[in-house]
C-alpha positions in Angstrom: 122.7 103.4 119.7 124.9 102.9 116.8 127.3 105.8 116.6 128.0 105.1 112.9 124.1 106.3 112.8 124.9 109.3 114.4 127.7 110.3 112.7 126.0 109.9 108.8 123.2 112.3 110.4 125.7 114.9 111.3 127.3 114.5 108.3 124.3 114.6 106.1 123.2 117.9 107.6 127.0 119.3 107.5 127.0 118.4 103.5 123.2 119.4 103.2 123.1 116.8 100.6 122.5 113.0 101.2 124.8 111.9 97.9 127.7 114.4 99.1 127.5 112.4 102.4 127.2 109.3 100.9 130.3 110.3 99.1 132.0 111.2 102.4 131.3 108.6 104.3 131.9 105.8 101.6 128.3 104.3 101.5 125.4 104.1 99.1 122.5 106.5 99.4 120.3 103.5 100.1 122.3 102.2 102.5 122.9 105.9 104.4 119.4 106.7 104.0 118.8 103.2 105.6 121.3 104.6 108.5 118.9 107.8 108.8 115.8 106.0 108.9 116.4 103.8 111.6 117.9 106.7 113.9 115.0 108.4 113.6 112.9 105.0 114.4 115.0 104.9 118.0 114.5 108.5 118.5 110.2 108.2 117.8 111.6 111.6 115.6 112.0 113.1 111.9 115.6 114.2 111.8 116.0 115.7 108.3 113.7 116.9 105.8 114.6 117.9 102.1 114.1 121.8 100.6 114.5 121.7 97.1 117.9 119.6 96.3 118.9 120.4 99.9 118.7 118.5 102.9 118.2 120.5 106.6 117.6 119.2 110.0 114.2 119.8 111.2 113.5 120.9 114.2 113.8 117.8 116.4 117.0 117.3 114.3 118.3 120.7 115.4 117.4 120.1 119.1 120.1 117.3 118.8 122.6 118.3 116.4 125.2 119.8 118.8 125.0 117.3 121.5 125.3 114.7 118.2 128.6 116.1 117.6 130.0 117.0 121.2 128.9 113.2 121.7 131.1 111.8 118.6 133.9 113.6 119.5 134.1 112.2 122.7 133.8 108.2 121.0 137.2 109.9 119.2 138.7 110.8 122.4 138.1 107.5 123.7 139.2 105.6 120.7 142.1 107.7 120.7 143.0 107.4 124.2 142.7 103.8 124.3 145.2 103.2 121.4 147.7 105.6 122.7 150.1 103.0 122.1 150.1 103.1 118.5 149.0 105.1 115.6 145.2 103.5 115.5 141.9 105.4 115.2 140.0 108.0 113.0 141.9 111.7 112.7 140.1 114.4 111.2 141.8 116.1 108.5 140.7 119.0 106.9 142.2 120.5 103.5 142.5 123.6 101.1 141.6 122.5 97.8 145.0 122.9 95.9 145.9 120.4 98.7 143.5 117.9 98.1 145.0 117.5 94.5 148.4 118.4 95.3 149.7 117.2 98.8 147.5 114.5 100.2 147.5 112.0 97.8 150.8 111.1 98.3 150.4 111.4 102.2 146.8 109.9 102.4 148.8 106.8 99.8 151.6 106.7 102.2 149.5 106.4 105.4 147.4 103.8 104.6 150.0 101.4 103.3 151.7 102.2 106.7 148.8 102.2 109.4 146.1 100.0 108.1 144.1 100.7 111.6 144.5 104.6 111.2 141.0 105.8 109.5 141.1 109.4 107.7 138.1 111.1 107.2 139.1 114.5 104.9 136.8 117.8 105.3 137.3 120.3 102.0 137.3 124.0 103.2 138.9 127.4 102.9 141.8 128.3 105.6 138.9 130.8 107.5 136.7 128.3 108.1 139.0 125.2 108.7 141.0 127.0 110.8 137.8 127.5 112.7 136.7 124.0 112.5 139.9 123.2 114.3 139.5 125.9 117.1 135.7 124.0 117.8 136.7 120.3 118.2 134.9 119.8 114.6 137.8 118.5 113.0 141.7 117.1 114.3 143.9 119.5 112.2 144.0 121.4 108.7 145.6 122.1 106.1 145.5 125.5 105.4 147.5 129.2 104.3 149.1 130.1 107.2 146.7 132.8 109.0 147.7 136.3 108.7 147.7 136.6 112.4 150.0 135.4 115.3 148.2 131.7 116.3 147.0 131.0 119.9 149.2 129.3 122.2 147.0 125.9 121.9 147.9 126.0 118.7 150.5 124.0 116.7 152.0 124.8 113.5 154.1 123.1 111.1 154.9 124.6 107.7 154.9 122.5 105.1 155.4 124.8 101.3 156.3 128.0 101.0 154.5 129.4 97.5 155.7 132.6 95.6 153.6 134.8 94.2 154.1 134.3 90.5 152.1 136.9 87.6 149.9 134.5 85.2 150.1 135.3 81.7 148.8 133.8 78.5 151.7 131.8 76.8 151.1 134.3 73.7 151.7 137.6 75.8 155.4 138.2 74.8 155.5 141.5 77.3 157.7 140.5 80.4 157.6 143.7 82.5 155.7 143.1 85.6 153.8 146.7 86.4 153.8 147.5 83.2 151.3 144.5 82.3 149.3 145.0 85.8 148.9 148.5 84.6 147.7 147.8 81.4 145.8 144.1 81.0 142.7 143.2 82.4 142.8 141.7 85.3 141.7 138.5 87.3 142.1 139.0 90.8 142.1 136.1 93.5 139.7 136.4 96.0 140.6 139.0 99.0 138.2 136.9 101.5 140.9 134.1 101.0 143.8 133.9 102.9 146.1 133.6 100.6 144.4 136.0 97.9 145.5 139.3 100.4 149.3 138.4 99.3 148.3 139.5 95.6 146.4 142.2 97.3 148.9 143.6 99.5 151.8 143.4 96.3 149.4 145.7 94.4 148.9 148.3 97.4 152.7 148.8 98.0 153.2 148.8 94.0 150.6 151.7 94.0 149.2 149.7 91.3 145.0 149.8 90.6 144.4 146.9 88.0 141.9 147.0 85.8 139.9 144.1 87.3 137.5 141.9 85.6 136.5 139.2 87.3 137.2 138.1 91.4 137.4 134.8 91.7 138.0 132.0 94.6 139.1 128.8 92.1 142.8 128.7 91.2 142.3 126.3 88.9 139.2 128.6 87.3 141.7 131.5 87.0 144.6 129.8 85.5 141.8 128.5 82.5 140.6 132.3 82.1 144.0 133.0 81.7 144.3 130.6 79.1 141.6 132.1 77.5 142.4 134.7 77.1 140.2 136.8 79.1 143.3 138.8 81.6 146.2 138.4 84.0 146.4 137.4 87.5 148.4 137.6 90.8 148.6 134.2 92.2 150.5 131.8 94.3 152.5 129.0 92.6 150.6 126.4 94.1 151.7 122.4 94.4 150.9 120.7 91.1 148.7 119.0 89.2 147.7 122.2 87.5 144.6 122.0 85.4 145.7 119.8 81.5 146.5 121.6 78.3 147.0 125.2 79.4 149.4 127.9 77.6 150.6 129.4 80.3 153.6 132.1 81.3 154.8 132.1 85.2 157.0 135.0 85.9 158.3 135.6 89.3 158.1 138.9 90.7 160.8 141.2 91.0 162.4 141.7 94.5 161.6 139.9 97.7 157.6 139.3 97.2 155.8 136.8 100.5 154.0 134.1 98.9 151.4 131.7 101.1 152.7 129.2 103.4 151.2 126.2 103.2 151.1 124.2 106.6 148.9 121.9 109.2 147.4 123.8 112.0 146.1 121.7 115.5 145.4 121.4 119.1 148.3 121.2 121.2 146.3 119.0 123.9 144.0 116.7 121.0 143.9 113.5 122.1 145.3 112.1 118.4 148.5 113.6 118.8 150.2 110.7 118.1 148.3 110.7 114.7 148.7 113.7 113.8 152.4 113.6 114.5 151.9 110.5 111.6 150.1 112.6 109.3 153.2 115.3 109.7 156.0 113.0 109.3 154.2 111.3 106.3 154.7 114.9 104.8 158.4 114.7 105.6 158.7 111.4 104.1 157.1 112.1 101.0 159.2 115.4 100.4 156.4 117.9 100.1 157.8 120.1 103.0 160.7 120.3 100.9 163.1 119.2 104.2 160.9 122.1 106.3 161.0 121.0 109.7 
């Protein structure tokens, strides 16, 4: 059995969409479809089956899906294992989205003019459930916000950016004073099921401050364009450019002594790509976005 069949089936049904696993694994939806159809034509089974613009495993597909993925993370272990010697083989990587845009293009540039036998494979997420992923096997490491709880012992940590909270302002709001415009000015509050959207939600609690909120959103780029419209203020980190194009903006730091998110990689003290994940970190050194952190 090809594992490269097994793998676009697990991916397919972790995307529930055949073109956002296409995208993922670098293929054609002809040619991964091709890659479904003949796993199911070794298994004598029907492995997916589409509802509406979704794609779920049926029930044979189900039956399979977690020995499927126990299975391909042991080929990783092996691959892993048997290139100890060098930085070769696939590491797992998964990624916040203002770190998509903002810290791993340098580092994912960097690594593949360095290691040309190191294969990424990048997983989009929120710090809950990467952090998560990492904890299950499902993926090598993460970037994530820092959790707001002291990590396991098998864990490893490395901080990478430490992000102020900053108050977001339209570039035509002249007013400077910090409560004063919470107080007063609708506001756009970053999600409080994020991570790093209990910061802004902590500041207001120990200011005694209740905005008056309009919308709760998860999207930093979405709230910096409300912003820009317009349409309130927010509480939110100062996170790694690019920032979204042609936005009027005002950033003004909070008074005091204010936590921020910390931006970092999370792993497994005993994976078996140690040695690449050690090359992911020290591509983050060498590209200056730890900013020296070590």
């Amino acid at each position: 059995m090809d594992t490269r069949f097994l793998e676009s089936f697990t991916t397919v049904v972790e995307s529930g969409s055949l073109a956002e696993a296409a995208r993922r694994l670098n293929l054609t939806p002809a040619a991964l479809s091709q890659r479904i159809r003949a796993l199911e034509q070794e298994l004598g089974v029907r492995l997916l089956a589409r509802t509406g613009r979704t794609v779920k495993p049926t029930e044979a597909g189900a039956a399979i899906l977690l020995r499927s993925r126990a299975f391909l993370r042991e080929v990783r272990d092996l691959r892993a294992l048997a290139a100890s010697g060098g930085v070769i083989g696939e590491l797992r990587l998964g990624a916040i989205s203002s770190a998509l845009t903002g810290i791993l293009p340098d580092v994912l540039q960097g690594l593949s003019l360095r290691y040309e036998n190191l294969d990424l494979y990048v997983v989009p997420g929120t710090s809950k459930n990467l952090y998560a992923d990492v904890l299950d096997g499902n993926i090598d490491a993460a970037v994530i916000v820092e959790p707001p709880f002291a990590l396991p012992k098998t864990c490893g940590w490395q901080l990478f950016r430490e992000e102020p909270l900053i108050l977001l302002t339209p570039a035509a709001m002249k007013k400077t004073d910090v409560k004063d415009i919470l107080r007063r000015e609708p506001f756009i509050r970053y999600d409080r099921n994020h991570w790093g959207g209990r910061y802004s939600d902590a500041y207001l609690r120990k200011a005694g401050i209740r905005p008056k909120e309009r919308f709760e959103l998860d999207a930093l780029d979405a709230i910096a364009v409300l912003v820009d419209r317009g349409l309130g203020v927010s509480l939110v980190p100062d996170w790694s450019p690019p920032w979204p194009e042609g936005l009027a903006l005002n950033k003004i730091r909070l008074p005091g002594s204010v936590l921020g998110r910390r931006i970092g990689l999370v792993w497994l003290r005993n994976s078996p790509r140690s040695r690449l994940i050690r090359a992911f970190t020290d591509e983050v050194h060498t590209t200056g976005w730890d900013g020296g952190v070590r």
